[in-house]
N, C-alpha and C positions, 0 to 999 in steps of 0.2 A: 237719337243715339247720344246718348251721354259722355261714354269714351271715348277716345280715337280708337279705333280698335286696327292689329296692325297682323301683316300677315307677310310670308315669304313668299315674291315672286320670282319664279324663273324663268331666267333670259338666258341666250346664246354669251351672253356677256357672263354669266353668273350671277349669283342669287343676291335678289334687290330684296332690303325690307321697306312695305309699303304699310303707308298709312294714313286714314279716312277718316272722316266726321260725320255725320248721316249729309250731308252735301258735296262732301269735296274730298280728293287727296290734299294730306297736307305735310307728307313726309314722304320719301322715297329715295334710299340710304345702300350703299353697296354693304354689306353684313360685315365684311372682314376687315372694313375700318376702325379704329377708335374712336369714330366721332360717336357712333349710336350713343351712349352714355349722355354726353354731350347734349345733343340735340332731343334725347327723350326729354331732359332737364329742362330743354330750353321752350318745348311743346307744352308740357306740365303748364306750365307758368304763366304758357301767354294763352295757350287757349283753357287755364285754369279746368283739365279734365285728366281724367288718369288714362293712362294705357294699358291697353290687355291686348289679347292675343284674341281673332275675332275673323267675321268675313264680314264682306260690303260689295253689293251690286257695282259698288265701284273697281273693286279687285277685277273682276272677268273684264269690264271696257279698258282697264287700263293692263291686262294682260294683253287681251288681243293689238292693242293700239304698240305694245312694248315691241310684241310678236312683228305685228307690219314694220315698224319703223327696223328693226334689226336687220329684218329682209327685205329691205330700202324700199318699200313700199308705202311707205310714209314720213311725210316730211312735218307737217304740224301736229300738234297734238289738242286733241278736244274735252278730257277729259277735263271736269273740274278742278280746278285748283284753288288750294284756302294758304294764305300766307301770314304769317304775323309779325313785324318787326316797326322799325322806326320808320319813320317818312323818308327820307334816307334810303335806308334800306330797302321800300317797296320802291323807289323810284330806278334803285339799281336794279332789283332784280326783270323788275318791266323793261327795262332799256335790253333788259339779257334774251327776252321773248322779242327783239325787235332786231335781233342779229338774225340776218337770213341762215336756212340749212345750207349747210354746208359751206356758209364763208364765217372767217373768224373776226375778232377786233381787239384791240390792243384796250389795255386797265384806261389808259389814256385818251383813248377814242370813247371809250363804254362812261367815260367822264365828263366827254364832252356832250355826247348825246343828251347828259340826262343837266345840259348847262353850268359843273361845276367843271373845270377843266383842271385844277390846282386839286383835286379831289381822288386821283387816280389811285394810291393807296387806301383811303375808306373804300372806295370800289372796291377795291383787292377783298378788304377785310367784308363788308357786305357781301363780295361771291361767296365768302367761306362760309359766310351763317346762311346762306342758300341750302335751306330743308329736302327739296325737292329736284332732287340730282335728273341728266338728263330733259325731261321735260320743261324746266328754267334750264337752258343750255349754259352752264356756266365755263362748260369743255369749250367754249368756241372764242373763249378770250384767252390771247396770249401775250408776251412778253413784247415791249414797245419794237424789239430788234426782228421781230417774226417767230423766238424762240417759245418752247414748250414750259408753262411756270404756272404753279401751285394747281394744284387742283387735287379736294379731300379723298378719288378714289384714288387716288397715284398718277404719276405722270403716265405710265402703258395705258392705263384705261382713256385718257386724254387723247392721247395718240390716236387710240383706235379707234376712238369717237367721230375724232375730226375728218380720220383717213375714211371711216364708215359714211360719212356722208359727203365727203368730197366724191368717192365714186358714185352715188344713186346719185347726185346732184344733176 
Protein backbone atom coordinates (compact mmCIF):
# COMPACT_ATOMS: atom_id res chain seq x y z
CA UNK A 1 0.00 0.00 0.00
CA UNK A 2 1.28 3.08 -0.99
CA UNK A 3 -1.05 5.42 1.16
CA UNK A 4 -1.95 5.55 4.68
CA UNK A 5 -5.21 4.99 3.90
CA UNK A 6 -7.59 6.22 6.94
CA UNK A 7 -11.02 5.35 7.88
CA UNK A 8 -13.56 6.29 10.83
CA UNK A 9 -13.72 4.13 13.93
CA UNK A 10 -16.44 3.82 16.31
CA UNK A 11 -16.02 3.51 19.76
CA UNK A 12 -18.31 3.94 22.97
CA UNK A 13 -16.01 6.81 23.31
CA UNK A 14 -16.99 8.37 19.95
CA UNK A 15 -15.68 8.37 16.47
CA UNK A 16 -11.61 7.81 16.22
CA UNK A 17 -10.07 8.59 12.82
CA UNK A 18 -7.61 5.63 12.07
CA UNK A 19 -4.80 5.26 10.12
CA UNK A 20 -2.58 2.30 8.47
CA UNK A 21 0.23 1.50 6.05
CA UNK A 22 0.06 -1.98 4.53
CA UNK A 23 1.77 -2.93 8.10
CA UNK A 24 0.71 -0.98 10.87
CA UNK A 25 -1.50 1.72 12.40
CA UNK A 26 -0.02 4.82 12.42
CA UNK A 27 -2.50 7.36 13.25
CA UNK A 28 -5.43 7.18 15.44
CA UNK A 29 -7.09 10.71 16.23
CA UNK A 30 -10.43 11.69 18.20
CA UNK A 31 -12.23 13.60 14.72
CA UNK A 32 -13.45 16.62 16.70
CA UNK A 33 -10.05 17.83 17.43
CA UNK A 34 -8.09 20.41 15.57
CA UNK A 35 -5.04 18.45 15.71
CA UNK A 36 -6.26 16.17 12.37
CA UNK A 37 -4.78 19.00 9.98
CA UNK A 38 -1.86 18.99 12.19
CA UNK A 39 -0.94 15.60 12.27
CA UNK A 40 -2.10 14.64 8.56
CA UNK A 41 0.76 17.33 7.81
CA UNK A 42 2.93 15.77 10.07
CA UNK A 43 2.30 11.92 8.52
CA UNK A 44 2.72 13.34 4.79
CA UNK A 45 6.09 14.16 5.57
CA UNK A 46 7.58 11.62 7.66
CA UNK A 47 6.17 8.70 6.20
CA UNK A 48 6.59 10.72 2.70
CA UNK A 49 2.83 9.12 1.38
CA UNK A 50 -0.40 10.76 0.76
CA UNK A 51 -3.71 10.13 2.53
CA UNK A 52 -6.94 8.91 1.29
CA UNK A 53 -9.76 7.47 2.68
CA UNK A 54 -9.39 3.59 2.39
CA UNK A 55 -9.90 0.12 4.40
CA UNK A 56 -7.02 -2.27 6.00
CA UNK A 57 -7.17 -5.69 7.56
CA UNK A 58 -5.91 -3.55 10.26
CA UNK A 59 -9.18 -1.43 10.65
CA UNK A 60 -11.37 -4.83 11.87
CA UNK A 61 -8.20 -6.07 14.62
CA UNK A 62 -8.00 -2.75 15.65
CA UNK A 63 -11.88 -2.15 15.93
CA UNK A 64 -12.43 -5.25 17.87
CA UNK A 65 -9.17 -4.79 20.15
CA UNK A 66 -10.89 -0.75 20.70
CA UNK A 67 -14.37 -2.84 21.22
CA UNK A 68 -12.66 -5.30 24.18
CA UNK A 69 -10.49 -2.57 25.82
CA UNK A 70 -13.72 -0.12 26.10
CA UNK A 71 -15.60 -3.19 27.73
CA UNK A 72 -12.44 -3.55 30.05
CA UNK A 73 -11.64 -6.56 28.43
CA UNK A 74 -8.48 -5.59 27.46
CA UNK A 75 -5.82 -4.23 28.83
CA UNK A 76 -2.74 -4.35 26.04
CA UNK A 77 -2.91 -3.78 22.79
CA UNK A 78 -1.47 -5.93 19.80
CA UNK A 79 -2.08 -4.50 17.04
CA UNK A 80 0.69 -3.07 14.89
CA UNK A 81 1.97 0.05 15.33
CA UNK A 82 4.31 2.38 12.88
CA UNK A 83 5.62 5.80 14.56
CA UNK A 84 7.83 8.30 13.17
CA UNK A 85 9.43 11.13 15.00
CA UNK A 86 12.83 12.07 16.65
CA UNK A 87 14.88 9.72 18.79
CA UNK A 88 13.53 11.79 21.57
CA UNK A 89 10.42 11.37 20.65
CA UNK A 90 10.40 7.43 20.03
CA UNK A 91 12.07 7.05 23.46
CA UNK A 92 9.04 9.03 25.04
CA UNK A 93 6.40 7.52 23.42
CA UNK A 94 7.87 3.82 24.50
CA UNK A 95 8.35 4.84 27.96
CA UNK A 96 4.35 5.68 27.49
CA UNK A 97 3.74 1.82 26.40
CA UNK A 98 5.52 1.05 29.63
CA UNK A 99 3.13 2.82 31.95
CA UNK A 100 0.90 -0.08 33.23
CA UNK A 101 -3.16 -0.10 32.59
CA UNK A 102 -4.56 1.60 34.63
CA UNK A 103 -1.87 3.42 36.69
CA UNK A 104 -0.77 6.87 35.79
CA UNK A 105 2.88 8.81 35.92
CA UNK A 106 3.78 12.24 36.24
CA UNK A 107 5.69 14.28 32.70
CA UNK A 108 8.55 13.95 35.41
CA UNK A 109 8.43 10.41 36.17
CA UNK A 110 7.71 9.52 32.14
CA UNK A 111 11.30 11.76 32.21
CA UNK A 112 12.94 9.81 34.33
CA UNK A 113 12.10 6.46 32.87
CA UNK A 114 13.43 7.22 29.59
CA UNK A 115 17.04 8.82 31.87
CA UNK A 116 16.48 12.58 31.15
CA UNK A 117 14.95 13.86 34.37
CA UNK A 118 15.48 17.74 33.57
CA UNK A 119 13.54 16.76 30.29
CA UNK A 120 9.90 16.74 31.75
CA UNK A 121 8.44 19.51 29.43
CA UNK A 122 9.98 17.91 25.99
CA UNK A 123 8.07 14.93 27.49
CA UNK A 124 5.02 17.18 27.55
CA UNK A 125 5.60 18.34 23.97
CA UNK A 126 6.66 14.56 22.62
CA UNK A 127 3.08 13.28 24.31
CA UNK A 128 1.49 16.08 22.06
CA UNK A 129 2.97 14.97 18.67
CA UNK A 130 1.87 11.19 19.97
CA UNK A 131 -0.21 10.13 16.52
CA UNK A 132 -1.62 7.29 18.04
CA UNK A 133 -4.20 8.36 20.83
CA UNK A 134 -5.13 5.71 23.39
CA UNK A 135 -3.10 2.78 22.18
CA UNK A 136 0.38 4.91 23.04
CA UNK A 137 -1.44 5.82 26.44
CA UNK A 138 -0.64 9.20 26.53
CA UNK A 139 -4.02 9.76 28.96
CA UNK A 140 -2.20 7.99 31.78
CA UNK A 141 0.43 10.99 32.39
CA UNK A 142 -0.50 13.51 34.67
CA UNK A 143 0.38 16.72 36.38
CA UNK A 144 3.56 16.26 38.93
CA UNK A 145 0.61 17.24 41.93
CA UNK A 146 -1.65 14.18 40.74
CA UNK A 147 -3.68 16.77 38.70
CA UNK A 148 -5.59 16.19 35.13
CA UNK A 149 -3.05 18.37 32.24
CA UNK A 150 -2.92 18.59 28.50
CA UNK A 151 -3.97 15.99 26.68
CA UNK A 152 -5.10 16.61 22.58
CA UNK A 153 -8.73 14.93 23.11
CA UNK A 154 -9.68 17.29 26.10
CA UNK A 155 -9.29 16.91 29.46
CA UNK A 156 -13.09 14.69 29.91
CA UNK A 157 -11.79 12.34 27.57
CA UNK A 158 -8.50 11.94 29.96
CA UNK A 159 -10.68 11.66 32.80
CA UNK A 160 -12.62 8.89 31.39
CA UNK A 161 -9.78 7.12 30.03
CA UNK A 162 -8.01 6.96 33.22
CA UNK A 163 -11.43 6.34 35.50
CA UNK A 164 -12.06 3.62 32.36
CA UNK A 165 -9.25 1.61 33.35
CA UNK A 166 -8.79 2.17 36.99
CA UNK A 167 -12.15 0.16 37.21
CA UNK A 168 -11.25 -3.14 34.95
CA UNK A 169 -7.86 -2.84 36.59
Amino acid sequence: MRNIVTKIITTPFGELLAGATSTAICLLEFTDTNRLEVQFEHLKKSFKRNITTGDSPLFKILQEQLTAYFEGELQNFDVPLETKGTDFQQQAWQALQEIPYGETRSYLEQAQAIDKPKAYRAVASANRNNKISILIPCHRVIAKDGGLAGYGGGLDRKAFLIALEKKYR
